[in-house]
ZAMARGU-4260 file (C-alpha; in steps of 0.2 Angstrom, whole numbers, plus 5000, padded with zeros to 4 digits):
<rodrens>
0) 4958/5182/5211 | 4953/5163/5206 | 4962/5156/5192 | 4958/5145/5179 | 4970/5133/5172
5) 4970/5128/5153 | 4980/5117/5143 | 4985/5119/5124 | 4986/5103/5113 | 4996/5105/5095
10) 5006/5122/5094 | 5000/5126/5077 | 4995/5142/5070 | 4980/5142/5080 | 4988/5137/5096
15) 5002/5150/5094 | 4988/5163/5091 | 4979/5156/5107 | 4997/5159/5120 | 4999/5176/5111
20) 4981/5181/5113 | 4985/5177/5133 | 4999/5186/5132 | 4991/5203/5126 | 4974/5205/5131
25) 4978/5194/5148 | 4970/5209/5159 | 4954/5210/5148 | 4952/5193/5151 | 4954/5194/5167
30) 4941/5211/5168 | 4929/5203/5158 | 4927/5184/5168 | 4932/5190/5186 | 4947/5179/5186
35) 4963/5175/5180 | 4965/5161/5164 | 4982/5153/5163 | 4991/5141/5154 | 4997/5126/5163
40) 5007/5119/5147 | 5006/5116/5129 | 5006/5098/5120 | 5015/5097/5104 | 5025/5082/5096
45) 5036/5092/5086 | 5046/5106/5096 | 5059/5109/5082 | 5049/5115/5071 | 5052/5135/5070
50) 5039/5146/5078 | 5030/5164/5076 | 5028/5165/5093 | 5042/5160/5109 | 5036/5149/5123
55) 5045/5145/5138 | 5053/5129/5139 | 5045/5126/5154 | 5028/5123/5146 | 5034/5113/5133
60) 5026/5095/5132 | 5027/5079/5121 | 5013/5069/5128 | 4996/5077/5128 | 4992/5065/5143
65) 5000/5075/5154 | 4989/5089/5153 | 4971/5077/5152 | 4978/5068/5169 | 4984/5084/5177
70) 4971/5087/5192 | 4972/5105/5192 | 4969/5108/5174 | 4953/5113/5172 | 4950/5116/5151
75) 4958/5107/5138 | 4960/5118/5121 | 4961/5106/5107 | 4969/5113/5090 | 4980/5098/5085
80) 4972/5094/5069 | 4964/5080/5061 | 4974/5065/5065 | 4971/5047/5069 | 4968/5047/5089
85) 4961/5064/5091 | 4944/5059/5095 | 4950/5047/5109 | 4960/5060/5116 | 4946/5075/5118
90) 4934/5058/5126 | 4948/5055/5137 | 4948/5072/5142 | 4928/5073/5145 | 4930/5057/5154
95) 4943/5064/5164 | 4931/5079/5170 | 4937/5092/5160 | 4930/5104/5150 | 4935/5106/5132
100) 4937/5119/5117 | 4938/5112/5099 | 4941/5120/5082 | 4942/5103/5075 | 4927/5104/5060
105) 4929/5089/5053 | 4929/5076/5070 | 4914/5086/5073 | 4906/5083/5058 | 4909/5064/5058
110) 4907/5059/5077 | 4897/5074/5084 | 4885/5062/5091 | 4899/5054/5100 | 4907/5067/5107
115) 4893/5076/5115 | 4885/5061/5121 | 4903/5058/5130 | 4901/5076/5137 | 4883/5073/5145
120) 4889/5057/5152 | 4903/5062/5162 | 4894/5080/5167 | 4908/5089/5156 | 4907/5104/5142
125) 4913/5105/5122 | 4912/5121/5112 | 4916/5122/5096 | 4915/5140/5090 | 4930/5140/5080
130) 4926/5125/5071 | 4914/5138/5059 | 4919/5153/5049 | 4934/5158/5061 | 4931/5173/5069
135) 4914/5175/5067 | 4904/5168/5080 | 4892/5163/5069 | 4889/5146/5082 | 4886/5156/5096
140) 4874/5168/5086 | 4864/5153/5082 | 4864/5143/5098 | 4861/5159/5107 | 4859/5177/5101
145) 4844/5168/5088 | 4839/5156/5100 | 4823/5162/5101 | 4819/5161/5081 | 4813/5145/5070
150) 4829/5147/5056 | 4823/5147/5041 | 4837/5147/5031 | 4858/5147/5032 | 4870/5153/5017
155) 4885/5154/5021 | 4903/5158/5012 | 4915/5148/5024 | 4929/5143/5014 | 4942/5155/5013
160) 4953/5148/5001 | 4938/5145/4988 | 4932/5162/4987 | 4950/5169/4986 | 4951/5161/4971
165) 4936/5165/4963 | 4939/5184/4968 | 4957/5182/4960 | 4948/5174/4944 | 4933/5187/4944
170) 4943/5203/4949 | 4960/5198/4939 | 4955/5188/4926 | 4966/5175/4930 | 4960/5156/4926
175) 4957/5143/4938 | 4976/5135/4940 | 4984/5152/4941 | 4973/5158/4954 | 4976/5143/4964
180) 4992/5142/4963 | 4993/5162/4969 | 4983/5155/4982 | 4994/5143/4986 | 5009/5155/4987
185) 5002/5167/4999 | 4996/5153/5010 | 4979/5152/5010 | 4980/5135/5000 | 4986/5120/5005
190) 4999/5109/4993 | 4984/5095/4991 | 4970/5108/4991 | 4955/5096/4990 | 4948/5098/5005
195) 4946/5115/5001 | 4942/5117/4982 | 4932/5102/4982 | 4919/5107/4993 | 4923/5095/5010
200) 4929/5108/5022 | 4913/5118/5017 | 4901/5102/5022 | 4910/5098/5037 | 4905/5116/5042
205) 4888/5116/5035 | 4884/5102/5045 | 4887/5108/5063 | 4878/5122/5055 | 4862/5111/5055
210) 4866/5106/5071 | 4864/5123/5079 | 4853/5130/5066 | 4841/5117/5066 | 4842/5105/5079
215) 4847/5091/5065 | 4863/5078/5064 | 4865/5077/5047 | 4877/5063/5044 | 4891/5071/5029
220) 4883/5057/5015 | 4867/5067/5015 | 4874/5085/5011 | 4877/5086/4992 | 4893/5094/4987
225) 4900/5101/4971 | 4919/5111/4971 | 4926/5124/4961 | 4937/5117/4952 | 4929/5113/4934
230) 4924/5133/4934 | 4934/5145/4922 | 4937/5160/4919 | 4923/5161/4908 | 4910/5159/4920
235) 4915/5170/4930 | 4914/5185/4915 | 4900/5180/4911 | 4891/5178/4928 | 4896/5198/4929
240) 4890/5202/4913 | 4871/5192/4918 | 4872/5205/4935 | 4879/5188/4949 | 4896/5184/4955
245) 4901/5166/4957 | 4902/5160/4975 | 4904/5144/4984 | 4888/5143/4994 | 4883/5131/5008
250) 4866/5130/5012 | 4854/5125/5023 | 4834/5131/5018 | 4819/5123/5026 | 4802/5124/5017
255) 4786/5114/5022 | 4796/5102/5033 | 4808/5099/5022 | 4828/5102/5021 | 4839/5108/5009
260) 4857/5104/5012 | 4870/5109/4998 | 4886/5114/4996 | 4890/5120/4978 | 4896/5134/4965
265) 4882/5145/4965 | 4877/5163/4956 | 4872/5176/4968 | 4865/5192/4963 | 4879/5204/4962
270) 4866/5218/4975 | 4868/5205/4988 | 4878/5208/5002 | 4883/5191/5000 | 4889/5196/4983
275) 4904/5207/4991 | 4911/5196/5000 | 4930/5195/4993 | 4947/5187/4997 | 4950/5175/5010
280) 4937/5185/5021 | 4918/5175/5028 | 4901/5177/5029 | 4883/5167/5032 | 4866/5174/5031
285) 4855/5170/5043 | 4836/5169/5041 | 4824/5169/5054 | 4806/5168/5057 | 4804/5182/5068
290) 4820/5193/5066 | 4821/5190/5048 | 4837/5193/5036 | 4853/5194/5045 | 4873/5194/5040
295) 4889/5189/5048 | 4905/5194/5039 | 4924/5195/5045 | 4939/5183/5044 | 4935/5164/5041
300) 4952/5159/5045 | 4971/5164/5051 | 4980/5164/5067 | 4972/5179/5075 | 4954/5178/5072
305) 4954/5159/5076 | 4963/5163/5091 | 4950/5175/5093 | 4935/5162/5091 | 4943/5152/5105
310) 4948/5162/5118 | 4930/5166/5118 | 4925/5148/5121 | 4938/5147/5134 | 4932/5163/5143
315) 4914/5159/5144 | 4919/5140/5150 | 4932/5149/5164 | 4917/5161/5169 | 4906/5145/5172
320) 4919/5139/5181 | 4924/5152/5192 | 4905/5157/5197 | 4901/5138/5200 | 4890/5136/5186
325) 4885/5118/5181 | 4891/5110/5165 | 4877/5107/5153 | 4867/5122/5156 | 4866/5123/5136
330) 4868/5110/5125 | 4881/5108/5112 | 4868/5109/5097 | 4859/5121/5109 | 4843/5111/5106
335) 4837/5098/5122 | 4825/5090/5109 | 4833/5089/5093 | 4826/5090/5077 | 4812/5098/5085
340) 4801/5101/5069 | 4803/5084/5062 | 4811/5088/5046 | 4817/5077/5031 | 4828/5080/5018
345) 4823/5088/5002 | 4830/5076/4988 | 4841/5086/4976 | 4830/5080/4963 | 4814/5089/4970
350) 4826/5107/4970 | 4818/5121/4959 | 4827/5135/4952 | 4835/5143/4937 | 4850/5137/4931
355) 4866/5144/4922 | 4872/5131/4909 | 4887/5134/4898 | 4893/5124/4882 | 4907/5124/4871
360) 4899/5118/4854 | 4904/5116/4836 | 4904/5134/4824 | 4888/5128/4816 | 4873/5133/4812
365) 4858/5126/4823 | 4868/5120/4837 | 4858/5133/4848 | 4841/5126/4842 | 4846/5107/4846
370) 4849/5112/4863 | 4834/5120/4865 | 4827/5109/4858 | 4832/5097/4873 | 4829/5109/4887
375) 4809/5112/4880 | 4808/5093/4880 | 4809/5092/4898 | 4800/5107/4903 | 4812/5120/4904
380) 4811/5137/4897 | 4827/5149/4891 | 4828/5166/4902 | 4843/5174/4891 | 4858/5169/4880
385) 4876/5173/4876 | 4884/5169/4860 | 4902/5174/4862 | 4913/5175/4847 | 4921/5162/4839
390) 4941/5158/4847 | 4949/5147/4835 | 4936/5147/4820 | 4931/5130/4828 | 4922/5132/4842
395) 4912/5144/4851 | 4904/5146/4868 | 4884/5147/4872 | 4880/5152/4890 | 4861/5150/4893
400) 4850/5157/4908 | 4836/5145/4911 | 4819/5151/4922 | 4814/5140/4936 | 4815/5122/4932
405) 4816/5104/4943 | 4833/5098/4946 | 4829/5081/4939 | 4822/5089/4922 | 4840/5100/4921
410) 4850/5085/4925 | 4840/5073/4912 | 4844/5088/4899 | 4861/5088/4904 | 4864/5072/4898
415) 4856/5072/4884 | 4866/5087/4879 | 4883/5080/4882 | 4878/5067/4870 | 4875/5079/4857
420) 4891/5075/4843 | 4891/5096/4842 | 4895/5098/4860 | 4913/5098/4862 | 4917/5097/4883
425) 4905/5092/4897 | 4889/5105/4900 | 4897/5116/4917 | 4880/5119/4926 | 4879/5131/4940
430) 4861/5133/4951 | 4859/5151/4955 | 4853/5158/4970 | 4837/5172/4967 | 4830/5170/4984
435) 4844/5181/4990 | 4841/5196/4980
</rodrens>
């Protein structure tokens, strides 16, 4: 049987789930590739550092070198994180001939360009389907299973930690500190949780999304991003009450050659399948010219499913291998002329839909008209209003549904709201999403 060495750099949560994976379903791999896959060493600088998983002292390594110079280690499984150096060492390892598995979203997302062209030159391979959605494989399906459709649109939940929270503040009422903090109890936040609640994990991932999706390298300064964290509890209530649930969307939509590239709190309507997506779990729609709607749900994120996303890389890359297949049969982005279709990015101002806008205002009479007032000055009509009752005899909150309107108009009327002396906190805007009904 022909064997296929791999090594494992950064023995994380992902990395142990990769040597138990090995350990477990070692014989389905080896059914499923005609060969046998097995780890040469692992690559970690930190050995004291208690572990879920055992490893034999034997594989043990401080120096990831080892492994890239190694002549009879064919794959390089990459999981060490984001750190300074990490780019120079998967290069190294292309330059070195060998072919690599990343999970690594946000190097991706900022020097794709780089990488890849490193691969073509030196004849070698990358793939990158853990870097999306975890366990889903969501990249392959595009650079693959939909390969033969125009995409038409992406919307994708792929933060896990984001829609645990706004599960934990739609389903327990909790407000936004108190469901992050639970979130950061069980895990599935980090201590700093930028990265997550403000949005950037969601671009990095969106991004490579437009790679495959649509043949486009997007750099990260052209995909606008909002984060969750100005929501409350509020919204939420009254996002059930209007018939939507709150979810942090990233979107991709192309529409007469141009694209739309967003990340941001979004209401989606609560029949959606999207709608039902809750806890830590994934999913992205898929649209496609010829197969039309499509839906990918499971785990985003965890040792398990990511391992999962790996190994898959790894087995397809060993097939290759042990069958003699060339590297760079498929392209990373799956495209060999990319951006295909020629398409420009749609301004955020040019965006058109209707609009949740929520204020807290003074308890007086005619507030309501003033802001209407505003709104019908720059062309935008009123679908619905919620009054709610007065909470301290103060102040009182208005929540207002507006039919389709221009981004630039809302955002003009936004300002000119907030400088309304009646209007006690910052207007919280939300765009809602009726095209997945």
């Amino acid at each position: 049987m022909k064997e296929v060495k791999v090594g494992l750099i950064g023995f994380g949560t992902v990395g142990q789930g990769v040597v138990k994976l090995l350990r477990e379903n070692r014989e389905d791999l080896s059914a499923r590739i005609g060969g046998k896959i097995s780890l040469a060493g692992v690559a970690d600088t930190d050995w004291k550092r208690p572990r879920k998983v055992s490893l034999e002292k034997k594989l043990r390594l401080k120096n990831a070198e080892q492994l890239i110079r190694d002549p009879q280690v064919k794959i390089i499984i990459e999981l060490a994180g984001n750190f300074p150096g990490v780019k120079e060492m998967i290069i190294d390892a292309l330059k070195a001939g060998k072919w690599v598995v990343t999970a690594n979203k946000a190097l991706l997302a900022k020097f794709g360009d780089e990488i890849f062209s490193a691969a073509k030159k030196h004849n070698s391979e990358i793939y990158f389907g853990a870097s999306v959605a975890g366990g889903i494989p969501i990249l392959r399906v595009l650079r693959e299973g939909l390969c033969a459709n125009r995409v038409q649109s992406i919307y994708g939940i792929v933060n896990g930690t984001c829609n645990y929270i706004l599960t934990r503040m739609q389903e327990a009422g909790l407000d936004y500190s108190s469901a992050l903090r639970e979130a950061q109890e069980k895990g599935y936040a980090e201590s700093n949780p930028d990265a997550d609640v403000e949005g950037i994990d969601a671009s990095h991932k969106l991004a490579i999304l437009i790679r495959l999706g649509f043949g486009l390298n997007l750099p990260l300064e052209k995909i606008f991003r909002r984060g969750i964290s100005r929501l409350s509890h509020l919204d939420l209530q009254a996002a059930s009450e209007l018939g939507y649930r709150i979810k942090l969307l990233a979107i991709a939509r192309e529409s007469n050659g141009l694209l739309e590239a967003r990340v941001h709190p979004t209401l989606v309507p609560e029949e959606s399948l999207l709608a039902s997506v809750r806890g830590v779990y994934n999913a992205v729609y898929v649209q496609g010219n010829f197969v039309g709607p499509t839906l990918f749900y499971g785990q985003g994120a965890g040792m398990d499913p990511t391992a999962s996303a790996v190994m898959s890389d790894v087995m397809e890359l060993a097939r290759n291998l042990i069958q003699g297949r060339p590297a760079g049969r498929i392209k990373p982005e799956g495209y060999e002329t990319l951006n295909p279709h020629r398409l420009k990015l749609r301004p955020m101002d040019d965006l058109i839909g209707p609009y949740y806008l929520r204020a807290w205002v003074k308890d007086q009479p005619g507030v309501l008209a003033k802001i209407a007032g505003i709104l019908g000055k720059h062309m935008i009509s009123i679908n619905s209003v919620i009054q709610r009752e007065v909470r301290d005899g103060k102040s009182v909150p208005i929540i207002i549904i507006t039919h389709q309107a221009l981004e630039k108009n809302i955002q003009k009327a936004v300002r000119e709201i907030n400088n309304l002396k009646v209007v006690l906190n910052p207007l919280q805007l939300i765009r809602i999403a009726t095209e997945l009904e």
